[in-house]
N, C-alpha and C positions, 0 to 999 in steps of 0.2 A: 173590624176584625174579620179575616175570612176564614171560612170553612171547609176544609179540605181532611178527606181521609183518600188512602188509596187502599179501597178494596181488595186487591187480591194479595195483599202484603199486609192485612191484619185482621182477616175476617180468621184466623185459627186465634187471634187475642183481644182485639176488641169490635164484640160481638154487637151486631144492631137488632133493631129495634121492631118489636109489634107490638101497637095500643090496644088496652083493653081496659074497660074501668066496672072492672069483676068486686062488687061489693063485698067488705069485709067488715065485720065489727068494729066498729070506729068510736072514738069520743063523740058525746053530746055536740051538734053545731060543726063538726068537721064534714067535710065531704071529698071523696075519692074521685077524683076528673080522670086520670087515666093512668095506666100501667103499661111501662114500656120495658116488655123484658128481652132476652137474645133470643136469636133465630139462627139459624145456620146460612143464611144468605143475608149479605146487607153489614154496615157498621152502623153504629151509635155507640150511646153511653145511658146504658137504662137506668131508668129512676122511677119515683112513685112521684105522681101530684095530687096533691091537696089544696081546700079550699075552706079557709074558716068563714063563718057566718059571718065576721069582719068585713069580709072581703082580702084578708092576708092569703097569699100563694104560698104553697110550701112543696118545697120539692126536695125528693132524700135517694140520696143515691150512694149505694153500698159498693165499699170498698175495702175488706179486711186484709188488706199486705201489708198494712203498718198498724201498730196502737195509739194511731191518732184522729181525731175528726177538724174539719174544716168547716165552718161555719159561716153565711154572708148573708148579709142583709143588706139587699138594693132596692134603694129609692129611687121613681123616675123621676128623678129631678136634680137639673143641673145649672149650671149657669143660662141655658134656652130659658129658662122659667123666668128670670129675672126681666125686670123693666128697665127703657132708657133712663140711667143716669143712677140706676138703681144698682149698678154689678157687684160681685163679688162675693153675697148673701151664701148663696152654697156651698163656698168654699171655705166664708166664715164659719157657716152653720156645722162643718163639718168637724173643725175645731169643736164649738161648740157642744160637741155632742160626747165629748170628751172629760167633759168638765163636771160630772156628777150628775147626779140625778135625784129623786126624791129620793130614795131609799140605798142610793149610791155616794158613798162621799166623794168629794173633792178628791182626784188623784187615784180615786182609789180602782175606776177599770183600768188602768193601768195597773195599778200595783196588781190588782186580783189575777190578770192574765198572765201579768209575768212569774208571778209566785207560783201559777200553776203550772209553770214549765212552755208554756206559749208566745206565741210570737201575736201582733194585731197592728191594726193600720186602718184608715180609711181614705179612699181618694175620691175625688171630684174631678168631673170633664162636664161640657158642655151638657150631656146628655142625662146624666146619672151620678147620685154618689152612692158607693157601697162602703160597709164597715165588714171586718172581717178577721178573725181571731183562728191560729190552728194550733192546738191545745194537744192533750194526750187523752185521749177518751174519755178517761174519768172522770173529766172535766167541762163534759155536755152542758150538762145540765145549770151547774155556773154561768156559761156564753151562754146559754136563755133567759136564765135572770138576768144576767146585764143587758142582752140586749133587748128583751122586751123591758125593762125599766127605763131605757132613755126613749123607747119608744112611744109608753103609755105615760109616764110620769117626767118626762125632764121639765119640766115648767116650771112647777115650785121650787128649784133646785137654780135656775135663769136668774142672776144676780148681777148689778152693772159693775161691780168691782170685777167677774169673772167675763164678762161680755167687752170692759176696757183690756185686759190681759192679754186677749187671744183677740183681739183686732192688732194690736201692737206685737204679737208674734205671726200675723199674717200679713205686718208691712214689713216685717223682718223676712219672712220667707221671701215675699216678693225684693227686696234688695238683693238677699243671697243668692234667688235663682232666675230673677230678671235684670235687676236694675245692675248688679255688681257682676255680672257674665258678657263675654265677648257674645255680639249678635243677639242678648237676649232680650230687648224690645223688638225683635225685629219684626216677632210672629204676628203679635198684637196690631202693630203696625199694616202689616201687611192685610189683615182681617178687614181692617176698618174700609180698606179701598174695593176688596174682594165683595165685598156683600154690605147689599141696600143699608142707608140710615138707619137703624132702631127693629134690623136682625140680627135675632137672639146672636149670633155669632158673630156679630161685632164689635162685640166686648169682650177681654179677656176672661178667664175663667176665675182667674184670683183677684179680677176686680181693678177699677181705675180707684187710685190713691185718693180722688175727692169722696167717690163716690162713699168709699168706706168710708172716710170722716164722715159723711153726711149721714150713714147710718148711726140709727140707737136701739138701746132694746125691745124697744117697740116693736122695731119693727122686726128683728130679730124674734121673735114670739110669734109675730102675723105670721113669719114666712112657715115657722113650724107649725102650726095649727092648721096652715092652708096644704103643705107639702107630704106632710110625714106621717097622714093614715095610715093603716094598716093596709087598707086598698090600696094604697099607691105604693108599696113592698113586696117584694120578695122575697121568703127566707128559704135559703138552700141550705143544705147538708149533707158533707159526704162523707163519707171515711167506714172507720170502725164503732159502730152503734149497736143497739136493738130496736126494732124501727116498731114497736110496740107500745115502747119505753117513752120513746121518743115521741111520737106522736100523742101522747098522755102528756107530757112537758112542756111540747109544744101549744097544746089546746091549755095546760095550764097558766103559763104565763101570757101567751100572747091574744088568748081566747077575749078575755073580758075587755080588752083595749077598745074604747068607741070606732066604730069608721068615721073614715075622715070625710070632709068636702068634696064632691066626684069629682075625677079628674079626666079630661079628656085627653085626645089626642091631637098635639100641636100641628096647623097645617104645613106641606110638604111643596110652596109652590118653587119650583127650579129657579135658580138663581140666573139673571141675565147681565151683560154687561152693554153700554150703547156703543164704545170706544174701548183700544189699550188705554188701559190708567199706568202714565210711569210716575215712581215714586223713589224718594233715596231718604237716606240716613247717614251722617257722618258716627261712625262707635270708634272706641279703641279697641282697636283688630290691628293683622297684618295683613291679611287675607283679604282683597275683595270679594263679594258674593254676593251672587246675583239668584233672584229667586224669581221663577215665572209659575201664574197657575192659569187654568181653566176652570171655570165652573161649568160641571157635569150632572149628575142626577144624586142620589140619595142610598143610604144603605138600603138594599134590597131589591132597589130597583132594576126593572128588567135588564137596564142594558150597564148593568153595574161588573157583571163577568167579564163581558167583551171590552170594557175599558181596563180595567184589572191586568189583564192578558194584553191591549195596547200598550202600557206604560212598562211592562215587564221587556217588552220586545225593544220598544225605541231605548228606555233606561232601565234599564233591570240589574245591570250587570257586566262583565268583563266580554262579552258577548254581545251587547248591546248597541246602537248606533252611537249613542250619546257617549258611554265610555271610549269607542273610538275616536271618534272626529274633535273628542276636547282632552279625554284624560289621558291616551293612546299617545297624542303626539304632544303632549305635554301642553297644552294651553292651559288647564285644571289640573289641579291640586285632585280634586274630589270632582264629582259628577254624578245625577242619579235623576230619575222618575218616578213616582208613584203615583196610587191614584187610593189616598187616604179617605174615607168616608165615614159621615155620624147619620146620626138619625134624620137630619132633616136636610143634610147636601154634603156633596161629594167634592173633592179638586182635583182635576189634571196637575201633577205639584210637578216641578223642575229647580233643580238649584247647580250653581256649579261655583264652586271656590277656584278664582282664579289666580294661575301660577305668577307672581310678580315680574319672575324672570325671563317671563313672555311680552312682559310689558304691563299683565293685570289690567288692559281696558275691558269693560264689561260690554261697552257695544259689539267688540269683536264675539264676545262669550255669547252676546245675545244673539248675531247673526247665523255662529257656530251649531245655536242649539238649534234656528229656525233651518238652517241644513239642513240638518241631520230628520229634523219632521218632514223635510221635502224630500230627503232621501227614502225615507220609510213608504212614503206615498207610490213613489216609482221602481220600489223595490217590492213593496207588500208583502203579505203573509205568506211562509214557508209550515210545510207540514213540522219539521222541529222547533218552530217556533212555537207554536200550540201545544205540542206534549211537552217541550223544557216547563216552560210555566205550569203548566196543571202539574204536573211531577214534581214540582218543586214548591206549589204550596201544596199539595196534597200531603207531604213530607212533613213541611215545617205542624200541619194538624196533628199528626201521628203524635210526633215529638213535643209539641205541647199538651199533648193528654199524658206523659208521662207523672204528674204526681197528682193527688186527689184537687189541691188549689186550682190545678189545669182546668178538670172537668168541671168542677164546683163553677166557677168563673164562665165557661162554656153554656151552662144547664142556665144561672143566673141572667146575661145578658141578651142569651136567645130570648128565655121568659120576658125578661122586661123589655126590648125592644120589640118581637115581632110575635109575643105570646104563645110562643110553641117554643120549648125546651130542646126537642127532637130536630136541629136545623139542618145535622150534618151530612144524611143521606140528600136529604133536597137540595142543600149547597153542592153535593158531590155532584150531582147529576146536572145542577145548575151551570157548574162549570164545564165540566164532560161536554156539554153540548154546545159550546161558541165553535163555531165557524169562522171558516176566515173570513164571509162575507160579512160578519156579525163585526169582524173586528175592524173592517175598511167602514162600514157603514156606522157605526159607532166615530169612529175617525172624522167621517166624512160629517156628523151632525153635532160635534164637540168643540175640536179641535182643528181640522183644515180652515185656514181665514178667518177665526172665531179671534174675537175681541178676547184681551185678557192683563191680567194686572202684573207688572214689571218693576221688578223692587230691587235697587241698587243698596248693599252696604259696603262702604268706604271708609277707608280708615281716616282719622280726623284730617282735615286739610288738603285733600289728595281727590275734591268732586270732580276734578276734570276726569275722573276714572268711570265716571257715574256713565251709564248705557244710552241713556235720552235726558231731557230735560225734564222735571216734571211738569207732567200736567194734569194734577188733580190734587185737592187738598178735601180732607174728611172734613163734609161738616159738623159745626160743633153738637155735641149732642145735647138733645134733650132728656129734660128729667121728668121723671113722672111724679105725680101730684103724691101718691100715695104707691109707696116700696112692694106692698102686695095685693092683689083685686084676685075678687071669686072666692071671698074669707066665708065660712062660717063657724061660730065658737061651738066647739064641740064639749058639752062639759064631760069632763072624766066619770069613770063609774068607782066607787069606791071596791075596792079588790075581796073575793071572800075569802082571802087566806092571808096572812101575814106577811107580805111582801119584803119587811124590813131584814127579816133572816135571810143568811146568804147560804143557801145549800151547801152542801159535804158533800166531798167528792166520795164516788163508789174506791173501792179499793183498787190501787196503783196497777196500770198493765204491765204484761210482764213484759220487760224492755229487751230485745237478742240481736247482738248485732250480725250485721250480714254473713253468713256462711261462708267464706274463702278458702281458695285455692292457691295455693302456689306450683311454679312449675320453673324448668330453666329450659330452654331453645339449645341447639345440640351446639349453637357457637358460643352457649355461656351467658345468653340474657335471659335477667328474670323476670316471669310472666307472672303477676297477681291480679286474679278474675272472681267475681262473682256472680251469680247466675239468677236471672230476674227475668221473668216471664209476663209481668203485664202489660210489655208493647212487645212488638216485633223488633227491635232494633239493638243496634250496637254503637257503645260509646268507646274509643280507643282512645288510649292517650300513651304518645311514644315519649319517655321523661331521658333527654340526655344532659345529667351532672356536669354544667361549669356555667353553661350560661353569661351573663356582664361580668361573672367570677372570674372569670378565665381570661378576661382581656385586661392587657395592659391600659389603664386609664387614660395614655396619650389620645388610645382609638376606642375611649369610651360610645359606645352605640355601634360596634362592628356587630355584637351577637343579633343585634334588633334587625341590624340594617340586611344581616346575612341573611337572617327570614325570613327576611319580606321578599327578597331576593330569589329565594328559595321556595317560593309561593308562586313566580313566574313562569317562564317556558322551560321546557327541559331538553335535553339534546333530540329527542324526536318527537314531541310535538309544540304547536305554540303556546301561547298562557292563554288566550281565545280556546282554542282546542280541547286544552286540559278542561279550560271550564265548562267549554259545553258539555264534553263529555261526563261532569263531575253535577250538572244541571239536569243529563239525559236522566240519572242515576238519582237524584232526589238525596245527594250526598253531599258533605262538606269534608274539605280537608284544608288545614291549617295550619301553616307554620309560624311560630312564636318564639320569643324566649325574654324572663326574667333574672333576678337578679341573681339567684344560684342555678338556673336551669334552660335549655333551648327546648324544645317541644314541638311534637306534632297531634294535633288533635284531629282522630276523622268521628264523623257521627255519621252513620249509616242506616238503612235498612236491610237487618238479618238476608234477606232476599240478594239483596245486592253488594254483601259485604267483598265476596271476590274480584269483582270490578274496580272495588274502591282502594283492595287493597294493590292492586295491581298500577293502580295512579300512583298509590304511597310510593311504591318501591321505586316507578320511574322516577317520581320528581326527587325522591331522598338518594338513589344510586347514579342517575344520570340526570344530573342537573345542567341546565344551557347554561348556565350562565352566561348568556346575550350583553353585549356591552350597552345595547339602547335599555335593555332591561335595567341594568342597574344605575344608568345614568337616570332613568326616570325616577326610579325607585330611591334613588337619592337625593333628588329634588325634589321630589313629596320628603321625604324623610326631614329635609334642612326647611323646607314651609312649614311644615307641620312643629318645628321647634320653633320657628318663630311665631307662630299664632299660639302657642303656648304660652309665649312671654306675656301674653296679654290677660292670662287665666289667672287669678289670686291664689286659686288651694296650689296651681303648680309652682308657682314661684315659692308658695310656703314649705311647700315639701322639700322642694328642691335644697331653698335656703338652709332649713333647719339640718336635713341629712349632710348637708356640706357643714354648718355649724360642728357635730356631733360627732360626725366621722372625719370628717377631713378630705379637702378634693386630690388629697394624694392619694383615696381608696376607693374601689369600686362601692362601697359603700354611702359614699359620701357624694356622689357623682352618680344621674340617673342610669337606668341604662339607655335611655333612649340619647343619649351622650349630649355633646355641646355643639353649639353649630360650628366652633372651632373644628373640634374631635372630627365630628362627619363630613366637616367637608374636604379634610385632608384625607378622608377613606380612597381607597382605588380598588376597582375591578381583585386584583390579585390578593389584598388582604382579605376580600372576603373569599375567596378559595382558599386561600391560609386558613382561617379560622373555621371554614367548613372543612378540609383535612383533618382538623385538631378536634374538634367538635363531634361532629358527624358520625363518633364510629359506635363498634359497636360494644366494646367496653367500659364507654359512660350511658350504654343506654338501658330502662327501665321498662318493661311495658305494664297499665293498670288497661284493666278489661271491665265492664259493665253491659250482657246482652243474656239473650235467651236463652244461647249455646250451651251446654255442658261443656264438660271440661277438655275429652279428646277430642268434640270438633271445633272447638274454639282453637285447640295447636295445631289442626290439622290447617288452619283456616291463615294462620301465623307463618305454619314452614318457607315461604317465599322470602321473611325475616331473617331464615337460619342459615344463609349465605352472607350476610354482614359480616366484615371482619375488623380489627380493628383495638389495641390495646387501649383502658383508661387513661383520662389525661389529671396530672397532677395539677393540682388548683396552685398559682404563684404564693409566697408570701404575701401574708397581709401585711401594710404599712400600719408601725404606731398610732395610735387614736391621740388627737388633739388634744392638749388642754385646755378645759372649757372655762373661760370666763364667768362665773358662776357669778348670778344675782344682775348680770346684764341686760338688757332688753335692745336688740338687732331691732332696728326698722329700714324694711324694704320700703321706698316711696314710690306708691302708688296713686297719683295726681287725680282727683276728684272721685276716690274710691267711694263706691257709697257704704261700704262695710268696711271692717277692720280684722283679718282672720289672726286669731291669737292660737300661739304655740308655745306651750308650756313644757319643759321636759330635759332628758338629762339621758344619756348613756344606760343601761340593764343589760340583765343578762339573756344568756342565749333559750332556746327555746329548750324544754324539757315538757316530756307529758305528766311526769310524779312530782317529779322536785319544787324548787324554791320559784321557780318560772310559774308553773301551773295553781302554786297558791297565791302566788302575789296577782295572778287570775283574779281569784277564788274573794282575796281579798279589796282589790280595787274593784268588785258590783257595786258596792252599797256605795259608793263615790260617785265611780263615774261611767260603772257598766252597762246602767239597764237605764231608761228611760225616766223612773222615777228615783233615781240616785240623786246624790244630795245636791252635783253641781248641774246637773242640767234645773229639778226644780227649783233652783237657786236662780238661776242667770234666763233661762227662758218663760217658768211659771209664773214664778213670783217677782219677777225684774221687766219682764218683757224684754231683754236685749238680745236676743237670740232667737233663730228659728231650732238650735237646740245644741248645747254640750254635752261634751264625756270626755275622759281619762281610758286609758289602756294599757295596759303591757303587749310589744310586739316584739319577737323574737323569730332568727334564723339559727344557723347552726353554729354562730361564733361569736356573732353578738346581738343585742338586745336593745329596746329603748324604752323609756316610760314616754307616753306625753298627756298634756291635759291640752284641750283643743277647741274652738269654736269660734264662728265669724258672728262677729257682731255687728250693730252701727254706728257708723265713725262714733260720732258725740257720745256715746258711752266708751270707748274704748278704755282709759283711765279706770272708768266705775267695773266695768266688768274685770279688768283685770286684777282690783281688790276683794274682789267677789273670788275668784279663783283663789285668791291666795288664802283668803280669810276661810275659804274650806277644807284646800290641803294644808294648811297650818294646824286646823280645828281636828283632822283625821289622823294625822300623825301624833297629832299629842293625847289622844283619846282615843283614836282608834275606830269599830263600830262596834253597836249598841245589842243586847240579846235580842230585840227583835229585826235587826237589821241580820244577825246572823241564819236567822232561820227563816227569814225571808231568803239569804243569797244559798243557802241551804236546800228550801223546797222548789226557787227556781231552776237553778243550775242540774239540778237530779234529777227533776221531770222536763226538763228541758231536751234529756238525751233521749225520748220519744219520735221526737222531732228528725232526728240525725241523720237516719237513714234512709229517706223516701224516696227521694229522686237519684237516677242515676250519678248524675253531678256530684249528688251529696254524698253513695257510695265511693266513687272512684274518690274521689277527693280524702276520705277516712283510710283508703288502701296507701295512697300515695304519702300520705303521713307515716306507715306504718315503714313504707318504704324509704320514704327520705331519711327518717332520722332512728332506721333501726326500732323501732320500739316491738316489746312482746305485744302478739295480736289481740290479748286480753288486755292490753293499758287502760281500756274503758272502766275495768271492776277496780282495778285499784283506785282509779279516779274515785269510784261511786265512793268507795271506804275513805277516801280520802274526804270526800264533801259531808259524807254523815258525820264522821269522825273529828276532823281538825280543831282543835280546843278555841276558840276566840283570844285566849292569850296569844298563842302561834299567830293567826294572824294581826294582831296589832304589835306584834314584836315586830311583824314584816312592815307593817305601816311603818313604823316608827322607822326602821331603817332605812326603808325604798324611797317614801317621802319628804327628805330633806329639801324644802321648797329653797334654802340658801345654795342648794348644792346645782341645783335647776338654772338654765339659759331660758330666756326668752326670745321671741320672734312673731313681730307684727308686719305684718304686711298692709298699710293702709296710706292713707293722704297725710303726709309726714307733717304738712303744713297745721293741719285740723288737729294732730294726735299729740305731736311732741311736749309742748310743754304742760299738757297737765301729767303726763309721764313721769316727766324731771320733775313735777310738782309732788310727785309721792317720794319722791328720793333712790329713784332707782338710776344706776349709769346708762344715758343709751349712746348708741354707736349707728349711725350708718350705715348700711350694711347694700352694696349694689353687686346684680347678677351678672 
């Protein structure tokens, strides 16, 4: 992760930093390391640190713009920790730490977080796993008992019935997001050739499939007792608190926990290679793609900036060598560079998805790329090549400190990687200071004639595509004698206070949602803005009504393709041009469009909002439409639908909306269209459908920046030249009759999961009505994480890495579905599983404590709502799309406390007719069919 702020565009909103460690009355055993408050010169993100007699770090950082706090807790410890043959331990443990605790039951942080209106998670990388929960205030003190109780007590709560569960839903994860994904061995693959035998990053992070069989609880326990002191933790806090409170809370629960085993610091020796290692893989893909890296140096390391700033220049971008010389003149689909870095090594990474209708050899792609490094050498560093790139991660800093999670995450992984919180002035300056000489010479000692590893993916049968031959095969690995070393048994301390009680929350914050403005532009669009002061920045978003609605289905994918189209060069400058200039400026502008709507989205900095908008209006009023333009942009468009065909959720989506709607309806038909549809597109339809589209009668604007409200129109009037009457949406075509109680299987040949689609026609989207309770009603099913069919089919089954149910609604019609990918050889089991729930909920309904669980989640949940800019504009544009009064939030509230449990099971009972429901599996027809037919249901066939 890099660190970038730009100084003179947020030091009036995010103010930096001076340490001081001014002693205050503290708890027993706590201690104050340093105070990092604002200054009038400099950014950061001030916060307090702490130190318990533990050895736990504790860091709090005050933020009262919302009534919520975010709370994390990072472990150094991630898959690097693991031993040969040993992988996968931290990403089980991670699971693990989910599953109760001494004085935690089974299930029940889940349930606790979400009852309290919160959202939680915990992930794992090589380096680190962190756990992390962002609740509503009043709900501190809860995410400290939870999370100092797995921290001090999960062991007696360590059971091999719950350690068999969550190993079998982390080979479930690994099928759904490796083994059953286009390209997704690839990474793993690729690792094993990149860096020496039996380094830590030579194994996946989620573990080789033996490996985990070969674990047991044992050693599951070692790994905790050796990993998960308090010492080797961070706990961060940000949000809305009393840091008095807080720090009494903290020393309370996390105080008495033993320290753990010391932990050092992993050594950092740079990774070398003696040769290119080429390697390949035959996947189901349509794409070939070829991936190259270099090994470089390490996060932090001195000449980590000036690679950074190399790989931005050669690939970074529409501006870049690499996007020229492959994606420019069509040899790639895709094209890019980075120079990705963890704690202990860095890669020079390269990848380029090459275009079929180029011919798709990767040798070509590879000699393309190595051009394009030789051109860079003979070209070298220009002064805008230096400030595009600082400019443009100093931006993307800004924009990720927009919500408390941003900072919180920021303060956490600086602490745990390089033990100073405070990174971002010294990264600022860090950066600031590469040179060109810094970035040739960086070149010159990485990458010019450096060995490097060369990885061909080809679709099955098609290796004459592969780049070289290979010459290098991983050796096998070794396993280590013993799964954890450097143990010592810590025994626990018995607690002085009753740990079994679960705190009470202080009383409810008060919930307000964002203040709005409305306004109309003197040609008649209307302007809905809210005004947000804790970044410097502006998020626009230009909403014009018709979107794939508005196309005739023959030319399904004209709104998508007019976009992208539209995203290019404009009658006076190039799409190069635009972007630098759009790079110079630390700005993004984007062109889109969905299923009722086309869009432009810019994210800016306040500073430079005039420039930005000034881009808007050239590419939206005088667009090139370039015939190379759209011819490329068309043939990415028709690749990118066939590497699609190869994705199971897309083919499932796909199937089921054409199921339900019918492909006589845009409905029913994505919008990113068919390869039919797009490739009888031409130049001229999409100016047709940008005249129709484009005006200023379907368009909307949502605002989120620091602006008030008359410089925000003043900032707009370039707008109020648009002209342009609303365009009427076509009739919809009749909706299908649906084969009710059928089960469609798309064949999917040696799928390693089976994605199951459960579901039937609903209705359209309402914020009060029968839409918004049948919400209200489908949690305790299939809403929230601990609802009945996910601990059904992923807890208690293991066949899932996780299911749910939903209501989805537009402005005309509706769907229910119940949903989840499983593995093949359950596919029958799980799908009796689904029905045996929505059978059990419609004829019963939920329970009084299932009510006032979906009761106290969904109510303190609306805490949450409004933090991030994204998450305002997104609450306006609702209000905007579908009319609703700007208070629909309090009815709602009246709605959640109020609604009798009869009303909603009278909805169960009606919405949930499981006879009335289609099914749709997308798996290995071969493996799945006949235990199907073996429960008595009809299936059919079903090809895209």
């Amino acid at each position: 992760m890099k660190k970038w702020i730009l100084a003179a565009a947020i030091s009036a909103a995010l103010t930096a930093c001076s340490a001081s460690n001014v002693s205050t009355s503290l708890p027993q055993g706590v201690s104050l390391v340093e105070t990092v408050t604002t200054t009038e010169s400099g950014v950061g993100i001030p916060y307090k640190k702490y130190q318990l007699a533990n050895g736990l770090t504790v860091i709090l950082h005050q933020d009262k713009s919302d009534p919520l706090v975010h709370v994390d807790v990072t472990y150094h410890v991630g898959s690097s920790r693991e031993l040969p043959g040993r992988s996968g331990f931290a990403h089980l443990f991670e699971h693990m730490m989910f599953q109760g605790s001494e004085n935690v039951a089974d299930e029940q942080h889940f349930k606790a977080v979400t009852e309290a209106g919160g959202t939680l998670n915990g992930t794992t990388n090589t380096d680190r796993t962190n756990y992390f929960e962002t609740v509503p205030s009043n709900q501190l003190e809860k995410m400290l008992w939870l999370e100092s109780d797995r921290m001090g007590y999960f062991l007696p709560a360590l059971t091999e019935e719950k350690f068999e569960v969550q190993r079998e839903t982390v080979k479930n994860e690994r099928a759904q997001r490796i083994d059953n994904q286009p390209y997704g061995r690839m990474g793993e693959r690729f690792n094993q050739a990149l860096y020496p035998a039996g380094h830590p990053y030579s194994w996946p992070v989620i573990g080789w499939p033996e490996d985990l069989n070969r674990a047991d609880v044992t050693d599951v326990k070692h790994f905790f007792q050796r990993w998960y002191g308090p010492n080797n933790a961070t706990l961060t806090i940000g949000g809305d608190f009393d840091e008095a409170q807080t720090l009494a809370w903290v020393n309370k629960y996390f105080g008495e926990i033993p320290r753990g085993p010391e932990v050092t610091a992993a050594p950092k020796p740079l990774v070398t290679l003696d040769k290119t290692r080429y390697i390949s893989m035959e996947d189901r893909v349509h794409l070939p793609l070829l991936r190259m890296a270099f090994p470089t140096v390490y996060a932090s390391h001195q000449d980590e900036a000036a690679l950074d700033l190399l790989s931005n220049i050669i690939g970074g971008g529409p501006t870049s060598l690499v996007y020229k010389n492959l994606v420019k003149d069509g040899y790639a689909v895709q094209a890019g560079v980075s120079h990705p870095c963890q704690e202990l090594a860095c890669q020079f990474s390269i990848y380029a998805l090459a275009n079929p209708a180029r011919g798709g050899e990767l040798s070509d792609i590879e000699a393309r790329v190595l051009e394009s490094i030789a051109e860079f050498e003979q070209r070298g560093v220009t002064d805008d090549d230096l400030q595009k790139a600082k400019v443009q991660f100093e931006a993307n800093t800004i924009f990720g400190l927009q919500s408390v999670k941003g900072k919180v995450s920021t303060l956490a992984l600086n602490q745990t990687f390089f033990g100073n919180p405070d990174m971002i002035a010294y990264d600022l300056t860090r950066y600031a200071n590469v040179t060109k000489e810094d970035v040739m010479r960086v070149f010159n000692t990485y990458i010019k004639n450096k060995p490097m590893v060369v990885m061909s993916v080809v679709p099955e049968g098609q290796t004459q595509l592969i780049a070289h031959e290979d010459n290098y095969v991983a050796p096998a690995p070794q396993v280590a004698e013993q799964a954890v070393t450097g143990l010592e048994i810590v025994e626990a301390v018995a607690p002085s206070f009753d740990r079994s009680i679960m705190p009470t929350p202080q009383a409810a914050p008060m919930i307000t949602v964002p203040v709005l403005w409305t306004d109309t532009l003197s040609n008649g669009i209307d302007v809905m803005a809210t005004t947000s002061t804790e970044t410097p920045t502006i998020e626009l978003m230009i909403y014009l009504n018709g979107g794939h609605r508005l196309v005739d289905v023959k030319q399904a994918g004209l709104a998508n393709l007019t976009a992208s189209v539209l995203n290019e060069s404009s009658q006076l400058r190039s799409t190069e041009e635009l972007a630098q200039a759009l790079e110079m400026l630390g700005s993004t502008v984007s062109f889109g469009a969905s299923t009722y709507q086309s869009y432009v989205k810019v994210s800016a900095l306040t500073s430079h909002i005039d420039e930005t908008l000034a881009i808007v209006q050239e590419k939206l009023f005088k667009p090139g439409f370039n015939s190379a333009d759209f011819e490329r942009v068309k043939q990415q468009h028709l690749q990118s639908l066939q590497h699609m065909q190869s994705d199971p959720n897309y083919i499932a989506n796909s199937g089921f909306d054409a199921l339900l709607f019918g492909d006589n309806t845009p409905l029913g038909i994505s919008s990113e269209g068919t390869i039919a549809s797009v490739s009888a597109l031409t130049l001229d339809d999409v100016k047709g459908f940008y005249q129709q589209q484009y005006r200023a009668g379907n368009a909307q604007i949502v605002a989120v920046s620091n602006l008030m409200q008359p410089q925000l129109l003043s900032k707009l009037q370039g707008l109020s030249s648009w002209q342009g009457e609303s365009s009427a949406l076509p009739a919809l075509a009749a909706m299908p009759a649906l084969e009710a109680g059928t089960v469609y299987i798309v064949d999917k040949p040696g799928a390693a999961q089976s994605v199951i689609k459960i579901g039937q026609r609903a209705m359209p989207f309402d914020a009060t009505g029968e839409y918004f309770k049948s919400y209200l009603m489908n949690y305790p099913l299939g809403g929230a994480f601990n609802s009945r069919i996910n601990l059904n089919l992923r807890e208690d089954k293991g066949y899932t890495y996780g299911a749910r149910s939903y209501f989805s609604g537009g402005s005309e019609q509706g769907l229910f579905q119940a949903t989840a990918s499983v593995r093949s050889d359950v596919t029958a089991q799980a799908l009796v599983e689904f029905a045996k729930e929505i059978n059990r909920y419609q004829a019963s309904g939920m329970t009084d404590q299932e009510l006032a669980f979906m009761r106290n989640s969904v109510s303190q949940s609306q805490a949450l709502d409004y933090e991030t800019p994204y998450q305002k504009a997104g609450f306006m544009r609702r209000i905007q799309r579908f009319n609703l009064d700007p208070n629909f939030t309090q009815t709602q509230a009246d709605i959640i406390r109020n609604i009798p449990k009869e009303e909603l099971n009278n909805l169960a009972s009606a919405k949930l007719q499981l006879a009335e429901m289609i099914v749709l599996i997308v798996g290995d027809k071969a493996n799945i069919e006949a235990d199907i037919k073996a429960l008595g249901y009809p299936v059919r066939a079903l090809a895209l």
